[in-house]
Rosetta silent file (secondary structure, phi, psi, omega in degrees, C-alpha in Angstrom):
SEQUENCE: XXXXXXXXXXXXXXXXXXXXXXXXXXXXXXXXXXXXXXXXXXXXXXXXXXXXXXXXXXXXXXXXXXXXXXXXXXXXXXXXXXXXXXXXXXXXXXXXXXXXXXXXXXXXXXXXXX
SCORE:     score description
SCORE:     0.000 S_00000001
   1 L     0.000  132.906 -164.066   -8.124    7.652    1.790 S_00000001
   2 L  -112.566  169.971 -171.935   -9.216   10.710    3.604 S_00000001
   3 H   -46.534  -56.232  167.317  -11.361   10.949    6.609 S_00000001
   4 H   -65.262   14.248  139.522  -14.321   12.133    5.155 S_00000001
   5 H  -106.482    7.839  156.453  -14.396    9.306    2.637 S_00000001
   6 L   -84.001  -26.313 -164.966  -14.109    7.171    5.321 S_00000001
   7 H   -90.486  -31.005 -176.795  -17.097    8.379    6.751 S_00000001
   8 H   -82.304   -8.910  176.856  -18.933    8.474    3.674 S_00000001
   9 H   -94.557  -28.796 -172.669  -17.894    4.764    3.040 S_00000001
  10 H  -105.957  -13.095  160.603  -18.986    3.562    6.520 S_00000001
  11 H   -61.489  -51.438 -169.283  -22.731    5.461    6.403 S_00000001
  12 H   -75.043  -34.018  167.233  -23.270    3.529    3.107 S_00000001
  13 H   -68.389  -43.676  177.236  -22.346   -0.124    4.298 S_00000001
  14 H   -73.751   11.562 -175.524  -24.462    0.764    7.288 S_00000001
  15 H   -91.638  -74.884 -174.399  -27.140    1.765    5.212 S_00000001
  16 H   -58.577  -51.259  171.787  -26.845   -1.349    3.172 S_00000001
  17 H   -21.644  -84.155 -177.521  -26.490   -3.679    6.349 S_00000001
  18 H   -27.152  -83.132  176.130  -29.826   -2.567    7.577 S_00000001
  19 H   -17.466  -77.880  168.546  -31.264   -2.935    4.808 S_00000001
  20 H   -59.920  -70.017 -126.289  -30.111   -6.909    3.626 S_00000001
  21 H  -123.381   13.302 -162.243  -29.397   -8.461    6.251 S_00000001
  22 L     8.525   80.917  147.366  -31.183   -5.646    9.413 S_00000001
  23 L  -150.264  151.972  171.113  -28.237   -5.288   11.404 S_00000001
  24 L  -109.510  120.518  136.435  -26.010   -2.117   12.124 S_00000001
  25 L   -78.330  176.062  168.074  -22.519   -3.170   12.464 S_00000001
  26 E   -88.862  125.919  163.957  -19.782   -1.131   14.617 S_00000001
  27 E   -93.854  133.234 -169.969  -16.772    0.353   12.773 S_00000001
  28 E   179.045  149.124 -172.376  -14.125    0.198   15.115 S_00000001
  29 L    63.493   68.565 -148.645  -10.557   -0.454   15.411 S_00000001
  30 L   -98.365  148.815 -135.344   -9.026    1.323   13.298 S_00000001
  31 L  -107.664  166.982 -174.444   -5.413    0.843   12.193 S_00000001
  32 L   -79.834  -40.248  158.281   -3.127    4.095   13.195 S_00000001
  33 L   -38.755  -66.388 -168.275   -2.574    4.524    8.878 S_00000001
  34 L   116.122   -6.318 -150.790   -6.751    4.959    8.837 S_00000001
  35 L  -118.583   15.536  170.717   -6.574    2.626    6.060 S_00000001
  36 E  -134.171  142.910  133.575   -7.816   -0.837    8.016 S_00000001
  37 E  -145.992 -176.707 -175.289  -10.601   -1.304   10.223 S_00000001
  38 E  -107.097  158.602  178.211  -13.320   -3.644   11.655 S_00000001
  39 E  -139.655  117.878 -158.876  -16.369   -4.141   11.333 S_00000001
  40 E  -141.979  135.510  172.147  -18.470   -5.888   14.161 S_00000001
  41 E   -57.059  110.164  157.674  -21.497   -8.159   14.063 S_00000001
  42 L   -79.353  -48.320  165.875  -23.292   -8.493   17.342 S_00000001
  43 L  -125.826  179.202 -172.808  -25.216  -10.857   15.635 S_00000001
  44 L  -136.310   80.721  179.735  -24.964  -12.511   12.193 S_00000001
  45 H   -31.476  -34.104  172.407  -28.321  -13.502   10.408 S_00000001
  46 H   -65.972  -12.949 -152.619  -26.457  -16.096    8.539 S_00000001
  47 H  -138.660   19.723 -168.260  -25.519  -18.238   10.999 S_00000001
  48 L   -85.483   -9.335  159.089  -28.961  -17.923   13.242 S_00000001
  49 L   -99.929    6.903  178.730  -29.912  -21.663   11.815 S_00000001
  50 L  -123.952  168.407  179.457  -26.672  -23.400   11.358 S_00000001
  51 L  -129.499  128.860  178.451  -23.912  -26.069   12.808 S_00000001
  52 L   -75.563  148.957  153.468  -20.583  -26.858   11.491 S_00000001
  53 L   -82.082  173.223 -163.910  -20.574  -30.670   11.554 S_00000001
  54 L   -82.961  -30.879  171.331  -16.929  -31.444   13.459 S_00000001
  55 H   -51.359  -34.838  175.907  -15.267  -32.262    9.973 S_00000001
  56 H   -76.893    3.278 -136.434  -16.148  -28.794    8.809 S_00000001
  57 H   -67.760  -33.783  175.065  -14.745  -27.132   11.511 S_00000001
  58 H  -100.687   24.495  143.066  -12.499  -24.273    9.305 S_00000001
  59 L   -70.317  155.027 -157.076  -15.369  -23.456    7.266 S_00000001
  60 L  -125.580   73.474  158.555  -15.706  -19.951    7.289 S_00000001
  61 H    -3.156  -69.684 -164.641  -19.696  -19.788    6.671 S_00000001
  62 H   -75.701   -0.382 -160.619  -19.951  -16.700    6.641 S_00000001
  63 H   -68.028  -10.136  178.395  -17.344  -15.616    3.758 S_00000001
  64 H   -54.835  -56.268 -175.891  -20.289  -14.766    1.403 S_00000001
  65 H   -54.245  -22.564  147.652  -20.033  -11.359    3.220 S_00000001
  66 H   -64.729   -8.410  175.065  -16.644  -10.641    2.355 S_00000001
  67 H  -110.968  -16.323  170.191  -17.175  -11.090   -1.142 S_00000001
  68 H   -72.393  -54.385  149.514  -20.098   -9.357   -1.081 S_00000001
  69 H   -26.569  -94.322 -133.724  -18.070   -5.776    0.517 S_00000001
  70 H   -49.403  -57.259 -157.838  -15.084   -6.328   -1.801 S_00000001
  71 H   -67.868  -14.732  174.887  -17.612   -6.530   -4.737 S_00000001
  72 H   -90.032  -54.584 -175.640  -19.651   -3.416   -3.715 S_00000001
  73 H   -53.729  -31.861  171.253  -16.445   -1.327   -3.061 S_00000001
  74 H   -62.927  -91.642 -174.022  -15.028   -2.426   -6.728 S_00000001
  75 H   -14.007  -41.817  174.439  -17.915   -0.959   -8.094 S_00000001
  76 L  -107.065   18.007  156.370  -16.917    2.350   -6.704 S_00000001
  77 L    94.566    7.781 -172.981  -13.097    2.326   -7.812 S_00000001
  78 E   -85.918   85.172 -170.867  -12.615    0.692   -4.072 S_00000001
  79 E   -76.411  107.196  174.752   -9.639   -2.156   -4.128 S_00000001
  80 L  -102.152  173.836  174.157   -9.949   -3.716   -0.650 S_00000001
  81 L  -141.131  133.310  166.191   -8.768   -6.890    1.557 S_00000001
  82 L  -138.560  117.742  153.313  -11.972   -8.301    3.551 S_00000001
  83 L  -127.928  140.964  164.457  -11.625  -11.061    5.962 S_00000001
  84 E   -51.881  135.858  171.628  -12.987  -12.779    8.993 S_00000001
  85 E  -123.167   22.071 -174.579  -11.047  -12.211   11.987 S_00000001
  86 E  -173.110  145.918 -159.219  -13.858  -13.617   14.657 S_00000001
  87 L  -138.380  112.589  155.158  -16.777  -15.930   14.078 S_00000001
  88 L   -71.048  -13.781  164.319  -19.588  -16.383   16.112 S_00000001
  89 L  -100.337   21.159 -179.624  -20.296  -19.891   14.607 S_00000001
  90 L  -120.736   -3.426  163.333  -16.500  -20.519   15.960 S_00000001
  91 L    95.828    8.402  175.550  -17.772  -20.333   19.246 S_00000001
  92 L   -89.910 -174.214 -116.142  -16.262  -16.435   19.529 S_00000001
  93 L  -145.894  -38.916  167.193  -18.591  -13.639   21.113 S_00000001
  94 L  -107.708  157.968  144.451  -18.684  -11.769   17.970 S_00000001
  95 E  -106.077  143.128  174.999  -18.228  -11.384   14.199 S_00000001
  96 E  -135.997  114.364  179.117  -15.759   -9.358   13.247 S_00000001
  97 E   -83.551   91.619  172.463  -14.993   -8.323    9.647 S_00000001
  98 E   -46.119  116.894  169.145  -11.359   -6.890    8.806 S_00000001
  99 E  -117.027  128.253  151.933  -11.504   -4.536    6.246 S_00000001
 100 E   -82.370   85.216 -173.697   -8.393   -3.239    4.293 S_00000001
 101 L   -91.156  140.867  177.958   -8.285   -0.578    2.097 S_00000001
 102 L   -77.589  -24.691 -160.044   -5.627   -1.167   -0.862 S_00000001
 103 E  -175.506  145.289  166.421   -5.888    1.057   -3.407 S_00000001
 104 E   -67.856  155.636  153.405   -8.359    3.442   -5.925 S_00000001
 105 L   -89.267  111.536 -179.642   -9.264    1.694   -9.138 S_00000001
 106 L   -68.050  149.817 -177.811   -8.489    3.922  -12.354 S_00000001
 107 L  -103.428  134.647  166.812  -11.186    3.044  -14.543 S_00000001
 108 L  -139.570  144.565 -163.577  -10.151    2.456  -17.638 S_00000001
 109 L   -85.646  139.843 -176.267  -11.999    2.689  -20.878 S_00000001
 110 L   -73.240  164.245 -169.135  -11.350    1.364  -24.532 S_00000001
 111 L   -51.261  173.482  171.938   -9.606    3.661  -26.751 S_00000001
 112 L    77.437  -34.864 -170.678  -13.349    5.833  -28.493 S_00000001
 113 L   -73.433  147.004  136.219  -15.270    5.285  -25.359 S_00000001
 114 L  -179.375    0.000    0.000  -16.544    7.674  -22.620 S_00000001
């Protein structure tokens, strides 16, 4: 994954942020490869009305947004790993999303099509 498709990958989630949910995360922390980094929440719209009860305590609330990434980035041939690594409804200071990318998708097409 080269820089400039890095760049061009983190203007369009911050495009789309604004947009859904109006917040800009921070891209930051970026693995020494180039091919992991974070993405951090000052705030989290999801979580501005909720409580884990104490039984719930390792729900991870917020995980719609990881499935929501991975599922935009498939669309564009983008194989990824998205996880929480910090929760602000865990009592941490932040959210912080891990993003990983794995791999291009080849698209591939039935035999006739294109």
């Amino acid at each position: 994954m080269s820089r400039q498709s890095n760049r061009t990958t983190d203007s369009k989630k911050m495009v789309a942020f604004k947009m859904y949910l109006g917040i800009t995360p921070s891209v930051t922390n970026w693995s020494p490869a180039g091919d992991e980094f974070s993405l951090i929440l000052e705030s989290n719209p999801l979580v501005d009305f909720v409580e884990l009860p104490d039984n719930h305590s390792t729900l991870v609330y917020s995980n719609l947004l990881c499935g929501v990434l991975r599922g935009a980035l498939e669309m564009v041939q983008m194989a990824v790993d998205v996880r929480f690594a910090q929760d602000t409804l865990r009592g941490d200071n932040v959210t912080e999303i891990r993003m990983k990318f794995i791999k291009r998708i080849e698209e591939n097409l039935p035999v006739g099509d294109e």
